[in-house]
N, C-alpha and C positions, 0 to 999 in steps of 0.2 A: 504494500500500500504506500504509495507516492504521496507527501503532505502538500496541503492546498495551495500553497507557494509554488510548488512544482508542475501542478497541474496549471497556475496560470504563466509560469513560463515555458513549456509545452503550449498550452493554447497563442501564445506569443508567435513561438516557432509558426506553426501551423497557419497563421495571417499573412505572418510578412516573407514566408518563400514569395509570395506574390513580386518583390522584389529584384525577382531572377529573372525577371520581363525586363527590365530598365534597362540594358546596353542594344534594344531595339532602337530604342529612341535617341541615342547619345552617339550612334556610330554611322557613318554617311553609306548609305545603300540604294542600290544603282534604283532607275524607275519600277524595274518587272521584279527587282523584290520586293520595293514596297508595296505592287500589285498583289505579291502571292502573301505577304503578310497580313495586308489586309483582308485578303478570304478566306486567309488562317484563323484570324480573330473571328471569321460571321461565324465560322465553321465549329469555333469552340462555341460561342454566345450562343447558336443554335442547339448546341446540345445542351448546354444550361437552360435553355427556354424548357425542353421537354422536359428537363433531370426538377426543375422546381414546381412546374405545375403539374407533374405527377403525382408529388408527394402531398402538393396543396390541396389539390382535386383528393388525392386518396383520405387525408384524415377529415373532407369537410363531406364526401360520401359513405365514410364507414358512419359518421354522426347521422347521415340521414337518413342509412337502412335500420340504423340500431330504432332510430326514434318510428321508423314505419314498421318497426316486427314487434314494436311494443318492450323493448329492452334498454331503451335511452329515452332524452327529453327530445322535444318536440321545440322546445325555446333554443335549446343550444344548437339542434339541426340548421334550425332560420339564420341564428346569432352564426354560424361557420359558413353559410350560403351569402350573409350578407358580407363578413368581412375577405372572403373571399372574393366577390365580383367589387367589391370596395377596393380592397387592394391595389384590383388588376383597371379601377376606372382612377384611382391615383399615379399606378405607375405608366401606364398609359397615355391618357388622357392630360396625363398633370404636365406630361414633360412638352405634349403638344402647346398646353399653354405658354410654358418653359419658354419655347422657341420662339414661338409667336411674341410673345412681352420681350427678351431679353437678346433676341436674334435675329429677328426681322421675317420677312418674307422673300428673301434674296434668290433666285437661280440655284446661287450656290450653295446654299442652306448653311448649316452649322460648321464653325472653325475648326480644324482638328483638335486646339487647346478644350476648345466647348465642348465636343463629340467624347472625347477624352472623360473630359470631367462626368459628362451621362454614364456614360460604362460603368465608369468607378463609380456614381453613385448604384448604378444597378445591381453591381456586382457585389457593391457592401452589404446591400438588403439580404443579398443572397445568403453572404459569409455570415452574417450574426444568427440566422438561422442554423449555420452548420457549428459554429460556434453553441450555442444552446445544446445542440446535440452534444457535443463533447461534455461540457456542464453538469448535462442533466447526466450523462452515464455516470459522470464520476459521484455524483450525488447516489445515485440509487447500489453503490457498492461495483459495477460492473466497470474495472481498474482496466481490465483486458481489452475490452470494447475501446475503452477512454484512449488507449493509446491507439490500436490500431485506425480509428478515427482521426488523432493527431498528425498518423503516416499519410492518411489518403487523403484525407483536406490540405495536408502541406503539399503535397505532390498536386492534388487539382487547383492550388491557388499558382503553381507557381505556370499553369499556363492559364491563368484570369491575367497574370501580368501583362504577358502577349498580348493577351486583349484589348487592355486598358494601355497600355504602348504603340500598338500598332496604327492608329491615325496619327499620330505623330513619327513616325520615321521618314527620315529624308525630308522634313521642312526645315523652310529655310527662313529665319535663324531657327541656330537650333534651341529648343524649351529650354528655359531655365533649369538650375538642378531642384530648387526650392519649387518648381511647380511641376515637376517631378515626382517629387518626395511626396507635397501634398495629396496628387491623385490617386497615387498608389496607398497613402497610408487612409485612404478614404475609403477603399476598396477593399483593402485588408486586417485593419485595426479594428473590425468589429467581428473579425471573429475572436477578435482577445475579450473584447466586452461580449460575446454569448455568450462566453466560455465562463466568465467572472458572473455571469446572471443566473447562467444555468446551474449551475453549481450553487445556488443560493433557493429558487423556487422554478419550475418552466411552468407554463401557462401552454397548453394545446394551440389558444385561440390567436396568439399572440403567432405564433409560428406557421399559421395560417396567414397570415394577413401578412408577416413580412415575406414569406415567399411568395403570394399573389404578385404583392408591390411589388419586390424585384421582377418577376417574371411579364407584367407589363413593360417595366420601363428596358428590359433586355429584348422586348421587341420589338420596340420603338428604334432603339440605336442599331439592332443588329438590320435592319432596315433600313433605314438611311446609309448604314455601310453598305449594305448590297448594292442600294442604290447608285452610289458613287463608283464604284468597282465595275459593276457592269456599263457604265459610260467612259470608263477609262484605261480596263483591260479588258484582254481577250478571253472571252468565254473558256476556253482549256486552261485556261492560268486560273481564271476564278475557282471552278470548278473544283480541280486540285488541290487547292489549297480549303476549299471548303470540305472536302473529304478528307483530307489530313486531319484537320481542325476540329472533325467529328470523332474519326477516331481518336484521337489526343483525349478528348473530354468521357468516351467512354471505358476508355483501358484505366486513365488515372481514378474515375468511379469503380468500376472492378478492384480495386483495391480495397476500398472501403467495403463492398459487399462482400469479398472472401473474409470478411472481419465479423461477418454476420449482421450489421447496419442497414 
């Protein structure tokens, strides 16, 4: 048994692998790489779109059969049906606003600094969800789970990085390091605060509603990236890299499932 200091330096780990994305954006890369990184990124964000509202969809319809077979409430079915489509009309919906108030209506749509920053907040919704999970294992006694957990979120943040890096490579100047550092630790520092919550109380409801949200706002941007990509590379390059980018997000999950999660 590892003491709770150690579990949130472990949950620490497990955030900021996301890190390991950052010499995308700090190193000069010819045009057709930044193409294929960029369908590397849709390629991961798309399999996070399916990997969070699987899980959202599952604990907000296991609530609604339990409450139609007579074996659960019939309030908390409505209560995980509303913050569910809540979530998904926040993170959705909200970032549309986003754009429109703080980015205009331009041709070109959002700046890769902006585009950036959506990711990373997408991706945080995501991580304090998985965060929690970690939490909540080491709370209920199950040490084992807690770590293997640790391995396979650190391994699948460290390609959210790509993600959250990849509209920024090859612009010109290049990003700052300081805004760098912020969008990445936006992206990945909440699964240190899951990790520190979970470990204190989880709430079902709660974990519904942040992975709705992310998984709205991870369609929004993983969209607008398609968008651009396919008006500015060639269809086999997109492609490519969007099949990489699936696999990458499924093998690094396979980890965490051989863990029994």
């Amino acid at each position: 048994m590892f003491s709770f200091i150690e579990l949130l330096v472990l949950g620490a780990v497990a955030g900021f692998t996301i890190f390991l994305g950052l010499p995308v954006a700090v190193i000069g890369v010819s045009e057709r790489a930044k193409g294929f990184l960029n369908a590397l990124a849709v390629g991961i964000l798309l399999f996070l779109i399916v990997d969070v509202f699987g899980h959202a969809w599952e604990a907000t319809t296991q609530a609604a059969v339990l409450a139609f077979q007579g074996g659960g409430s019939v309030e908390v079915a409505v209560a995980f049906l509303v913050l569910m489509f809540g979530g998904l009309t926040i993170g959705l919906l909200g970032l549309v606003v986003y754009e429109k108030r703080f980015m205009g209506s331009s041709p070109g749509g959002a700046s890769a600094a902006k585009l950036s920053t959506m990711i990373a907040l997408g991706i945080g919704a995501h991580n304090l969800s998985e965060g929690l999970a970690i939490g909540q294992s080491y709370a209920s006694g199950a040490i084992g789970l807690a770590i293997v957990l640790v391995i396979g979120f650190g391994a699948h943040n460290s390609t959210e990085g790509f993600g959250i890096m990849a509209p920024l490579a090859g612009t010109d100047p290049k990003p700052k390091v300081s805004f760098l550092a912020k969008v990445l630790l936006v992206g990945g520092a909440p699964t240190f605060f899951g990790t520190l919550l979970g470990s204190l109380f989880y709430s079902q409801a709660a974990y519904v509603l942040f992975l709705s949200l992310a998984g709205g706002a991870l369609v929004y941007v993983t969209m607008m990236m398609f968008n651009v990509g396919r008006r500015q590379y060639s269809n086999n390059l997109m492609m490519m890299g969007v099949f990489l980018g699936l696999c990458a997000g499924f093998l690094t999950d396979l980890i965490v499932s051989l863990g029994g999660a």
